[in-house]
C-alpha positions as CSV (number, residue, x, y, z in Angstrom):
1,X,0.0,0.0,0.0
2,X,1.4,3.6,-1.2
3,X,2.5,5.7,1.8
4,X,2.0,9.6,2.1
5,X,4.0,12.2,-0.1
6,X,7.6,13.5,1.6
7,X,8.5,16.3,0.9
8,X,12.5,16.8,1.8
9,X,14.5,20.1,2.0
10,X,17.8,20.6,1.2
11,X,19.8,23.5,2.1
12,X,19.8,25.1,-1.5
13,X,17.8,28.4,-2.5
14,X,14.0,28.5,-1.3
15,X,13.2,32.0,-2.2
16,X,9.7,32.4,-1.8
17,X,8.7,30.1,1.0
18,X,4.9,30.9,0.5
19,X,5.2,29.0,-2.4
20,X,6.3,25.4,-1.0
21,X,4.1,25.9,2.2
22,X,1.4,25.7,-0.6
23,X,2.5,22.7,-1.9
24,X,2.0,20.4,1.3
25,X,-1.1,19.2,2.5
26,X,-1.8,18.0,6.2
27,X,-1.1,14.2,5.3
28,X,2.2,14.9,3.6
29,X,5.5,14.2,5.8
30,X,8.0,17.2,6.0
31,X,12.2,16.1,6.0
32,X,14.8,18.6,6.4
33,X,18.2,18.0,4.9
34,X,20.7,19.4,7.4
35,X,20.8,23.3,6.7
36,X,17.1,23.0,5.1
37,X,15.8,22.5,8.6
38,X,15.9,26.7,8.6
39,X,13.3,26.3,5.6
40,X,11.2,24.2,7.2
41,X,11.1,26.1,10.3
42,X,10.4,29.4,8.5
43,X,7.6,27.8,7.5
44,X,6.2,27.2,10.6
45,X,6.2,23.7,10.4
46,X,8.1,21.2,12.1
47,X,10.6,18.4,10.3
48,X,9.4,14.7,11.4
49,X,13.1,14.0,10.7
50,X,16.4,16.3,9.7
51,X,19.3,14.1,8.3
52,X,22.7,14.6,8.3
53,X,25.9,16.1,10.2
54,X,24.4,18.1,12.7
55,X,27.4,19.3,13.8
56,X,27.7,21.6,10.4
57,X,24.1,22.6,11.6
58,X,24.3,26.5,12.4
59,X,24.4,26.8,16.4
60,X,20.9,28.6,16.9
61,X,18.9,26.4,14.1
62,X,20.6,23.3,16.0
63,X,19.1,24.7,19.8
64,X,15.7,25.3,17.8
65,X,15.3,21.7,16.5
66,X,16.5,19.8,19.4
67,X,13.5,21.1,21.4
68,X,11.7,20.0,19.3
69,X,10.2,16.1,18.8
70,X,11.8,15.0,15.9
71,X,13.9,12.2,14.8
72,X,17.9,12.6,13.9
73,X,19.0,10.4,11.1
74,X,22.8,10.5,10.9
75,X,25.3,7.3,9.8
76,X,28.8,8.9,11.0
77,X,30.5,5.9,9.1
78,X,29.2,7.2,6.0
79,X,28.9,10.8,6.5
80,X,32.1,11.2,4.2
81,X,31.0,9.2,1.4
82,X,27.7,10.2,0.7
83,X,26.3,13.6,1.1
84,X,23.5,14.1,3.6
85,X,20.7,14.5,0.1
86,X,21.8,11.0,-0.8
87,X,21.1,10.0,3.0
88,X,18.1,11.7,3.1
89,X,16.8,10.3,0.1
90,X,17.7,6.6,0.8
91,X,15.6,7.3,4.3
92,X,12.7,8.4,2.5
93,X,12.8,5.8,0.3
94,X,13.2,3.3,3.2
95,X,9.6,4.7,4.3
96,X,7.6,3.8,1.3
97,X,6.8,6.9,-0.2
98,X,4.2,7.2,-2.9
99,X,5.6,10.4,-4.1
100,X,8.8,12.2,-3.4
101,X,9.3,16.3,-3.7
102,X,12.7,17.5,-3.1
103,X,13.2,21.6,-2.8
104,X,16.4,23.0,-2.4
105,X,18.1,21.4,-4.2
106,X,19.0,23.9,-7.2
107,X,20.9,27.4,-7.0
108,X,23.9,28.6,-5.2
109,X,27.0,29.0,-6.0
110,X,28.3,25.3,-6.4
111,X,27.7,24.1,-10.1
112,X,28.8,20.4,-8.7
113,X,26.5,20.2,-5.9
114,X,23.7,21.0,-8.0
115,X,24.3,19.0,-10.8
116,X,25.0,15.8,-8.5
117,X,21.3,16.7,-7.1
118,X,20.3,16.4,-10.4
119,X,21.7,12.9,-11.0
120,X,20.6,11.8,-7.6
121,X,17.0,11.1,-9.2
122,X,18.1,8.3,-9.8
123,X,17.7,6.8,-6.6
124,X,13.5,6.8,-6.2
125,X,13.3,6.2,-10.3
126,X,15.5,2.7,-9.4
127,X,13.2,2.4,-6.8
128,X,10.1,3.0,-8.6
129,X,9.1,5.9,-6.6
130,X,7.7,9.4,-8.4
131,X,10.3,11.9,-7.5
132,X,10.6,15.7,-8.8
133,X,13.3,18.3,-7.9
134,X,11.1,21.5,-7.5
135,X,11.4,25.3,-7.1
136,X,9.5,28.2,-7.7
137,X,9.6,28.1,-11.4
138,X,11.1,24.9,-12.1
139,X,10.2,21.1,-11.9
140,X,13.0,18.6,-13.1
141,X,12.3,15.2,-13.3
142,X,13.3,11.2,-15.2
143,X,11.4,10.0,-18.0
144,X,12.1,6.3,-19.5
145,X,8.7,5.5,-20.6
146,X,5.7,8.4,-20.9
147,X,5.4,11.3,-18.4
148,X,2.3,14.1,-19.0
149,X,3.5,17.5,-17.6
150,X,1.0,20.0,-16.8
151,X,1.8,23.6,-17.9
152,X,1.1,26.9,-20.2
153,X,1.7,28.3,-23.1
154,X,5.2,29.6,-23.0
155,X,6.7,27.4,-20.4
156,X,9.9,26.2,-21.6
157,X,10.6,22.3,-21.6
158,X,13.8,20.9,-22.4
159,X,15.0,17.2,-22.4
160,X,18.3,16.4,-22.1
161,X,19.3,12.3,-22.6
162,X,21.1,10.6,-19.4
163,X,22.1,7.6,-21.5
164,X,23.7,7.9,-24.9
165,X,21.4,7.9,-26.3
166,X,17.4,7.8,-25.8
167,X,15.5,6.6,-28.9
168,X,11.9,6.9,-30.4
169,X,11.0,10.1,-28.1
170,X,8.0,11.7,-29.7
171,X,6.4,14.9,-27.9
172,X,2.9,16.3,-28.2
173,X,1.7,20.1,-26.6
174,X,5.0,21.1,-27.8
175,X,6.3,24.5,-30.4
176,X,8.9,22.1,-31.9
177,X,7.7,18.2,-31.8
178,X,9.5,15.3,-31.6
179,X,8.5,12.9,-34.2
180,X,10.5,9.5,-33.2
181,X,14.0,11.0,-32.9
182,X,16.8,10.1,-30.9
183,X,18.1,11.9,-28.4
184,X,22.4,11.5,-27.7
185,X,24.0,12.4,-24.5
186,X,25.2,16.2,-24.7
187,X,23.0,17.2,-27.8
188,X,21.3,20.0,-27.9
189,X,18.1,19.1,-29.7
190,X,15.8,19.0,-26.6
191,X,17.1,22.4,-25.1
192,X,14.0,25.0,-24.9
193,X,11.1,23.7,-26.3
194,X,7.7,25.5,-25.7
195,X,4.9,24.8,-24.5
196,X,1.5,25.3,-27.0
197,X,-1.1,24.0,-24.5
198,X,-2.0,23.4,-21.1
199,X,-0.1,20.0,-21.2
200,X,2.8,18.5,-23.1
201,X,3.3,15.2,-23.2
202,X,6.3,12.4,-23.8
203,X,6.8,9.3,-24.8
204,X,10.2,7.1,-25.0
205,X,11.4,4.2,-26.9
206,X,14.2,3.5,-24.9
207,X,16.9,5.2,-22.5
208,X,16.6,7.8,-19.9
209,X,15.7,11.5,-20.2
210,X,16.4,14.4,-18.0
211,X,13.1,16.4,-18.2
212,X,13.2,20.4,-17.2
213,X,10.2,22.5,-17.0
214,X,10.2,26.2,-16.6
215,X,7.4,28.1,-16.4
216,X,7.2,31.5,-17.7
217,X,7.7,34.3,-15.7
């Protein structure tokens, strides 16, 4: 039996926090990632869980959470070799999610830690589990078979291939459609796309794609 949505916050940019409090409904279970605990708490909800180093945990976020009842989920053997997002989504996983929100996890100043964020969506697609990396105008997400994005016309959708290549992909709600082509690692050919309709929609022979939506400002 599906469990309830998690939603999990790293400690990457979360702008407008009005937007992600709108996101979660009263059955959904909150996870902050370290640093994100400060987004959660802004919020004004609480974490059922903050993973990671808690050490690296600024002083007065630290004395906030630990009065509060939550659960710490730290594996010092490991802390080095995984970083606390990879911990955080292997303990979400662990819980049986039916549906897996991660927020952020994009922006700052490291180009590596964002694009290892990016790849780590492979973990819940491996284990079968819906997952999306979301911001305020942004949803990324994996995309080996069919996936239906809702949208607008003028939202930007761009599909980059994870594997070398990502065959038979044909898109529909799209400016420029896909018509059975294949996609090759580092090509271009999916970049910027536009949305025509209120939904776009693709389909995939075989391979993996990296799917970005934008929406328009």
């Amino acid at each position: 039996m599906p469990g309830r949505r998690i939603f999990l916050f790293a400690n990457g940019d979360c702008h407008d926090l009005s937007f992600y409090r709108q996101q979660i409904n009263p059955g959904d279970r909150v996870i902050s990632v370290n640093g994100g605990s400060r987004h959660v708490l802004e919020m004004g909800l609480r974490p059922a869980a903050v993973v990671g180093d808690v050490d690296s945990i600024d002083p007065a976020l630290r004395q906030k959470l630990e009065q509060l009842p939550l659960e710490w989920i730290r594996n010092p053997a490991i802390d080095q070799e995984q970083s606390d997002l990879e911990m955080a989504l292997e303990y979400a996983l662990s819980l049986r999610p039916s549906e897996l929100l991660i927020c952020g996890a994009l922006g700052g100043t490291r180009v590596d830690h964002t694009l290892i964020n990016l790849f780590l969506l492979i973990l819940p697609f491996r284990a079968g589990v819906p997952a999306k990396i979301i911001d305020e105008r942004q949803t990324v997400q994996l995309v080996d078979r069919e996936l239906v994005l809702p949208g607008q016309p003028g939202d930007y959708l761009s599909l980059f291939s994870l594997t070398p290549e990502t065959t038979g992909v044909f898109t529909k709600g799209l400016k420029y459609p896909l018509t059975g082509e294949t996609l090759y690692f580092a090509s271009t050919l999916g970049l910027s796309n536009k949305f025509v309709s209120a939904q776009a929609r693709v389909t995939v022979a075989s391979g993996l794609l990296l799917a970005i939506q934008v929406s328009r400002p």
